[in-house]
Every structure is written in C-alpha cells, then in structure tokens.
C-alpha positions, 0 to 999 in steps of 0.5 A: 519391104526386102528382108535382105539383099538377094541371095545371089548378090550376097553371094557372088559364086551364085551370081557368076553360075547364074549369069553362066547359065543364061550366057549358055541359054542365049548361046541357043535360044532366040531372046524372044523364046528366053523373054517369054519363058522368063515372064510366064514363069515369073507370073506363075511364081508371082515374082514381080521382080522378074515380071516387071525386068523382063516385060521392060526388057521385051519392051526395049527390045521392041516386043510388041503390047499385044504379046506382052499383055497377053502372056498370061493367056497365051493359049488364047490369042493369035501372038504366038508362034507354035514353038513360042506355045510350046516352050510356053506349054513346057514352062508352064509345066515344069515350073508347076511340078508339085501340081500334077500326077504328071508334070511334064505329060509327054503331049508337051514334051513331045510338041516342045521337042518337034520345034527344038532339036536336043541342044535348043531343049536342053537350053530350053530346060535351063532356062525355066530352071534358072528363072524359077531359082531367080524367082525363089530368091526374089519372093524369098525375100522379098524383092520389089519390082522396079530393078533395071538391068545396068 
C-alpha cells in the first residue's frame, strides 16, 4: 500500500527539474544506453516502479527478451555492447557508493570514459543520478509497479 503520492507529483517544481533532467539526458545519449541505466539501477534499488516502466518502455521500443532478462547479469551473457558494459559498470557503481572503500574505482571510469567523450558522460552521470532519486521516491513510499507512461 503507498503511504502518499510520490514526492514529485506532490510537488510539481521537482517534477519540472526531473523531467529537465532526463530532457538533458535523451539530448546526448541513445534511449537504448538510458533504458539500461535506468533498470539496472532500479534493480539495484528494488525499485518496482521504475523496474516494471522501464522494461515495458524497452519492450515498446522493441528491445528485445533476451537483453531485458538478462540485465541483471549482464556481465555474463553476449547482449551487450561494451560501452552498454560500461555504463552499466558505471551504474552499478555509483548507485552502490556506501558499499565500497572505493565507489567509482578508476578501472570503471576509465572503460566508461573510452566509449563517452566528456558531454555523453556528464549525461551519463545524470542519468544514474536521476533514476536513484526516482527510485528513492518511489520506495520511500512505496509506490506499486504498474505505472504506464501517458
């Protein structure tokens, strides 16, 4: 059960910077690359509501059923490209920040930054930002998957 309506519809001011946010994002980044930052943090964050949108997002885009099932593993199948790796790589890492000595070890920010050039990773870096405020919102209070996109 929700305990309120997400922060961001309570308050429209943060839903306008949010969606100026990924308005920037999709400005440098292919969808494909943003989709896949966007589940795999929402996985990480056990956020369903961003975890269900997004894979039905993939899915109406076309993505395929191998790729989005195997998100989660991706280090261990063929359906990724490597500079899908590295954001992935680079998602992982800064969405896990309090779980390592070393959150951002520069092996990941060096594979990340030889398939993005400095405006794509600035990008890139927002959007891992902006899906973990998304996913906070959402757990915080407890939104339940099944949301569409209008």
């Amino acid at each position: 059960m929700t305990r309120m309506d997400n922060a961001a519809v309570v308050l429209p001011a943060v839903m306008q910077g949010l969606h100026a946010l990924q308005r920037a994002v999709e400005a440098e980044l292919p969808t494909t690359v943003i989709a896949l930052v966007q589940v795999r943090a929402s996985q990480i964050n056990s956020c369903s509501v961003c975890v269900d949108a997004h894979l039905w997002e993939m899915r109406k885009s076309g993505e395929t059923d191998e790729r989005m099932g195997t998100i989660a593993v991706w280090r261990d199948t063929p359906y990724f490209s490597d500079s899908e790796r590295a954001a992935l790589a680079l998602t992982e890492a800064v969405t896990r920040i309090a779980d390592t000595p070393d959150p951002v070890p520069d092996a990941i920010w060096g594979e990340a930054a030889k398939h993005y050039n400095p405006t794509e990773l600035a990008a890139l870096l927002v959007a891992i930002a902006s899906i973990n405020v998304w996913n906070r919102l959402n757990v915080a209070t407890r939104q339940l998957a099944g949301w569409r996109p209008a």
